[in-house]
Structure formats: structure tokens, C-alpha cells
Steps between C-alpha positions, in 0.01 A plus 500: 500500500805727494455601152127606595446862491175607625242349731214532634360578855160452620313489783070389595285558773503120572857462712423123555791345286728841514521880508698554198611278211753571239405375120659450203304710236577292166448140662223561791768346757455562860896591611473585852193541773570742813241368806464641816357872409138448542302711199720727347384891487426572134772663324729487803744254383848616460870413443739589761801548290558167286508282847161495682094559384297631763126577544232623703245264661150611464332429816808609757778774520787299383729503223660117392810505369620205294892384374453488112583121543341419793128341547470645852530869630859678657549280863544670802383847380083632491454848299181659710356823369324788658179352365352294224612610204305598127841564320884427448824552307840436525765675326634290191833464735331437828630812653145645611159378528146705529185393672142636520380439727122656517570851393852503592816431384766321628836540408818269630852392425545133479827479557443637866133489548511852580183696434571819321108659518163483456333701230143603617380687133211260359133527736438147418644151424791464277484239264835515305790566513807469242865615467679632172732262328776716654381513878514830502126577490169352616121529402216456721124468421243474719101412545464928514593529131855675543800368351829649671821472371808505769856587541686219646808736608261765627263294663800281704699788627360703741706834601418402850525098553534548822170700613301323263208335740196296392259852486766706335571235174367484213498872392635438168469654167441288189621576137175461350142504570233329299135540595289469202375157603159499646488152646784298625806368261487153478836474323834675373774443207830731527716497140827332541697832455346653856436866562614535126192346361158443543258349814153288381237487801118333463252584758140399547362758358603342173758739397884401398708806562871561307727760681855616372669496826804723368249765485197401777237515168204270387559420209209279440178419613330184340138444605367146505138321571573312774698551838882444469698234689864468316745662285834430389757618193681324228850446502540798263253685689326551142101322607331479865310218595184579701307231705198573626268330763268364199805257407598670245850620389539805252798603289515852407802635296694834602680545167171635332366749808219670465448904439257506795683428879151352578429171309194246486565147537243251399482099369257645224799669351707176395763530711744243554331301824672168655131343639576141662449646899143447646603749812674792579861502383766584777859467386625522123853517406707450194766299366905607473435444109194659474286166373355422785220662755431327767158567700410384802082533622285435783383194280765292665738516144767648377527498159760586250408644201734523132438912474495562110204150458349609829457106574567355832839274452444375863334490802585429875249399700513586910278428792381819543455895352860619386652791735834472338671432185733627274838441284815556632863379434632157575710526833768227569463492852162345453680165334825503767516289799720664690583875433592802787234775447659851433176705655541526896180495634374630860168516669266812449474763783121625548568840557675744514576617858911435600673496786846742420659254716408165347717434215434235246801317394458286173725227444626502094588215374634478138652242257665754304867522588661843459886531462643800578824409329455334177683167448690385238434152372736233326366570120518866624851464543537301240323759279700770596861354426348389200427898393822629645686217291356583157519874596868458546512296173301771319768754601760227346345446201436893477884610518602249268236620246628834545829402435430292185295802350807768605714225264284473226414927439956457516525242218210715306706822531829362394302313199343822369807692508657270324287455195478878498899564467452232233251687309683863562830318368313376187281801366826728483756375292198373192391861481880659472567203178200608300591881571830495347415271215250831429808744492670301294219446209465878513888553456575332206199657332 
């Protein structure tokens, strides 16, 4: 399975055989199960890093963290949050991690469990919440319509760490606002180029919103029949796929855009409409080559679909409604027995309150072995007399040329003199025969 290079993670509301399960999208094999989580959250699960998945159980405030090729959850360690939680992310190294948690947000370092604050801006429940491919940003959406977009930097450093108390956090700034949903925003697609391109959200009140997040603009508004429950992008970002909670899936193309911002969106209008689902669809994502999209519905299926036939190439079945499923890249860890885990990982503090005079010490431990002075190996060595000898032999051969040429431009000299005394010699004495020969002719006559 090494050469393998995407899979596919998904997750029901049945958690009787496991949590999560890894597939193989071109075969339908099951590659790895993760037990022991309970229900996962929907659209909570999350890489830590390329070493651990973790996800959010649904009925209690705890967060399962699994070893990529492990069945059971980390030993020894239990991540408790502040409360049950709606929404999660990780940073794509596993540096940070965000929680809502009912209209808060939590943010920590997983390296030290530390939490950095608690972002009070959304009046209800958030429902999602997703990094930039960079880490250096985060959206959040929430059942009050607003879509926030956050500074990672700006939001973790606080001028003040130390007088930051549980009543004082939280008084943060974001980079953008969005409130032009009415109802809440059932799901969210950031572009693979971050802040420097463009952020799809669906709500309920069946509209799909496009923003261009260099400048904080809609760009779009698209208008459909029925209340919206998915959206995702291409790999080229050039067609959205819509799902809505009538099972069906549209595709709507962004090279062509329309002169109005405010567009109508109906089946009548033969638009390109993937219609297998029976129930609401929750997850969709997309293949690394851009063949495949993958949906996932409360039907108990997820189905892959060929994009340009619109036919389903495959279907999954589970136990129960899908929460969670998309594509992701083939990790190695998952197929290792034994590998060390790069990610430290430490248990979640609940608030924020310190004492000055506790200090947490964290134990690093690293394979990586840095030398301060760089050694020199036998082929090194090797190497190097080898390029000092022919450098020395390059010099040889150089002086010798030199020499050889000097000799040659000598023998040329003395050779062109030569011949030219020769001819000089000649030319003379013919000339001085012929003119006296002349005078005598014109003597005798």
C-alpha cells in the first residue's frame, strides 16, 4: 500500500464495529478501523500532523486521539474539554488545535496543552471550524449565520499573557466578517491557496456564498430550491459541488460567471445534478486527480461518483448516517508497526486561570539527532583526496600544456622567417637580370 496515494476517511453514526475507518478509494478495501471514540462529531475529524487522527465524541466532552497505526486510542493520556464540543481543527502540522465549543472558541497548543484563549464573538453555537492550508488563518461559522475569518498570530498572542483571566479573554478582532446568511451555515470550502483565494459557505436558507478573501468581497451569490447541506471545490478550483438536504449534488462552473452577483439555481434549468442520495448529503470531497467525488449522505452510503459521466463508480455502505468522510493522502504511519511519533502530545487545560508560580515543564523527546560539528565520513574522505589529487594533476597537466604551446608559437616564428628571407633573397636578383638585358636592347639600337 506504499505506492497508494490518497484515501479515504469516513465516519457513521453507528460506532458499533469502529469510529473511523480508512478505505482504499479505487478497490473499496477497508485499510484500518480506529474503535474506542464512541460517535464521532460530524466534521470533527482531523490529522494531528502525519502521526495521530483525533475526533470529538458526540454525546461527551472528550476528544480521542488515535496513533495512525494503532486500532486503539493514545494509552495513559485522556484529552477532556471545557464542554461538548460542535467543531474542530488541527493545524496541517499539529501545532494548534480550535474547539467550539457552544458559542465559544477554544484555542490550545498541543505540544504543551496550554490554552491560549477563548474567543466569545458568535451569540450562538458554532458549527465549523477550519484552518488555511498554511495554519496561519482560521474560519468559523456558526448556527447565527456569521462566518468569521481569524488571525492565528493575532489571536495567540496576547500583549498581556499574564493578566489574561477567564472574563477578560476573548476580546479579539477578526479579519473578516460575513453576515449575509440568514439561517445557520451548514458547511464551508476554503481554496487551497488561503487568504489569497476564495471561501464557499451553504446555509439553510439555501444560499451558496463565494467570497475573495484577499479582498473580504462576495463575489457570488447562487440561489437554489432547496436548503443547502454541503459544498466542496475541484482540484483546480474551476466547478463547486453543492449537496443539498434533498440528496442531491449540483455542479456549477466558475469559469463562465454570471453578470448579475445574485444568481438562480434550479433542477428545471439542466444543470449538471449527481441524484443517487435519498437524504440529506453531509460530506463531499474530491479526488487528488480530479475524477473522483466522493459523497457521503444520511442514507447510510457513500458513494463515489466518475465527475465528467456523473455515474456512481462505487458505493460504501455503513451502519449508520455519514458524519465524516473525505479524501486525503496516503500516510505511512498507518501501514508501520512500529514507528516513534514526531507530535508531542499533552493533556488540555480547561481554562485559563494560572498560578505565576506553577510552572509547566514539558519533557521533549526527539529522534532527530543534531550535530553541532559536522563529521566527516570515510567516502567523504575519500572524496576529498580524490578532488585535491586530480586538482593537483590538473595544475600538471596545465604547465606542461603551457609549455608545449610556448614551443610550438617558437618553431612557427623561426619557420616564417625563414621562408620569408627565402622569398626576399629570390624576388631581387630576377628583377635586376631582366633590367639590364633592357639597357642593353636599347644600346645597340
Amino acid at each position: 500500500m506504499a505506492n497508494l496515494l490518497e484515501i479515504l476517511v469516513t465516519c457513521d453514526s453507528n460506532n458499533a464495529l469502529a469510529t473511523c475507518n480508512v478505505w482504499d478509494p479505487h478497490t473499496g478495501t477497508n485499510l484500518m478501523t480506529y474503535k474506542g471514540g464512541g460517535t464521532a462529531e460530524a466534521r470533527t475529524v482531523s490529522f494531528i500532523g502525519s502521526d495521530y487522527l483525533a475526533a470529538v465524541e458526540r454525546t461527551k466532552p472528550i476528544l480521542h486521539i488515535w496513533p495512525l497505526n494503532s486500532h486503539q486510542t493514545v494509552q495513559g493520556m485522556r484529552f477532556i474539554l471545557p464542554g461538548k464540543a460542535s467543531a474542530f481543527a488541527v493545524t496541517q502540522d499539529g501545532a494548534y488545535c480550535v474547539a467550539g465549543i457552544d458559542e465559544k472558541i477554544y484555542l490550545w497548543q498541543v505540544a504543551s496543552g496550554n490554552l491560549l484563549t477563548i474567543i466569545t464573538r458568535h451569540y450562538q453555537r458554532v458549527n465549523l471550524l477550519k484552518f488555511t492550508p498554511d495554519g496561519r488563518f482560521f474560519v468559523s461559522a456558526a448556527e447565527d449565520g456569521m462566518v468569521m475569518v481569524w488571525s492565528l498570530a493575532t489571536v495567540a498572542a496576547h500583549p498581556e499573557v499574564e493578566l489574561v483571566t477567564q472574563s477578560t479573554a476573548g476580546q479579539h478582532d477578526p479579519v473578516y466578517i460575513f453576515s449575509d446568511h440568514s439561517l445557520p451555515v451548514t458547511d464551508m470550502c476554503i481554496s487551497k491557496t488561503g487568504m489569497h483565494g476564495r471561501l464557499c459557505t451553504v446555509s439553510s436558507d439555501r444560499t451558496c456564498k463565494i467570497y475573495d478573501l484577499t479582498s473580504g468581497e462576495m463575489l457570488l451569490n447562487l440561489v437554489f430550491d432547496e436548503p443547502l447541506s454541503a459544498v466542496t471545490m475541484d482540484v483546480l478550483e474551476l466547478n463547486i459541488f453543492v449537496g443539498t438536504t434533498e440528496g442531491k449534488i449540483y455542479e456549477l462552473s466558475v469559469t463562465n460567471p454570471p453578470r448579475s452577483r445574485d444568481v438562480l439555481v434550479n433542477s428545471a434549468e439542466n444543470k449538471p445534478v449527481f441524484t443517487s442520495h435519498t437524504k440529506a448529503v453531509t460530506c463531499l470531497s474530491v479526488s487528488i486527480n480530479g475524477d473522483i467525488l466522493m459523497s457521503g449522505a444520511n442514507d447510510e452510503r457513500v458513494i463515489l461518483w466518475h465527475i465528467r459521466s456523473r455515474q456512481p463508480v462505487r458505493t460504501i455502505a455503513h451502519k449508520g448516517a455519514i458524519t465524516n468522510a473525505f479524501f486525503t493522502i496516503n500516510f505511512e504511519a498507518i501501514f508501520k508497526q512500529d514507528f516513534s511519533p514526531s507530535i508531542i502530545l499533552h493533556s488540555l487545560e480547561r481554562t485559563l486561570e494560572k498560578d505565576n508560580d506553577e510552572v509547566t515543564e514539558v519533557e521533549v523527546l526527539v529522534n532527530k539527532k543534531i550535530d553541532f560539528w559536522p563529521q566527516v565520513t570515510k567516502t567523504d574522505f575519500d572524496r576529498s583526496l580524490q578532488s585535491k589529487y586530480m586538482e593537483v594533476e590538473f595544475k600538471q597537466s596545465e604547465a606542461t600544456l603551457k609549455e608545449e604551446l610556448d614551443k610550438l608559437k617558437k618553431v612557427n616564428a623561426n619557420l616564417y622567417e625563414y621562408s620569408m628571407q627565402n622569398i626576399f633573397n629570390s624576388i631581387p636578383v630576377v628583377s635586376n637580370v631582366s633590367n639590364s638585358s633592357k639597357k642593353k636592347k636599347k644600346m645597340k639600337n
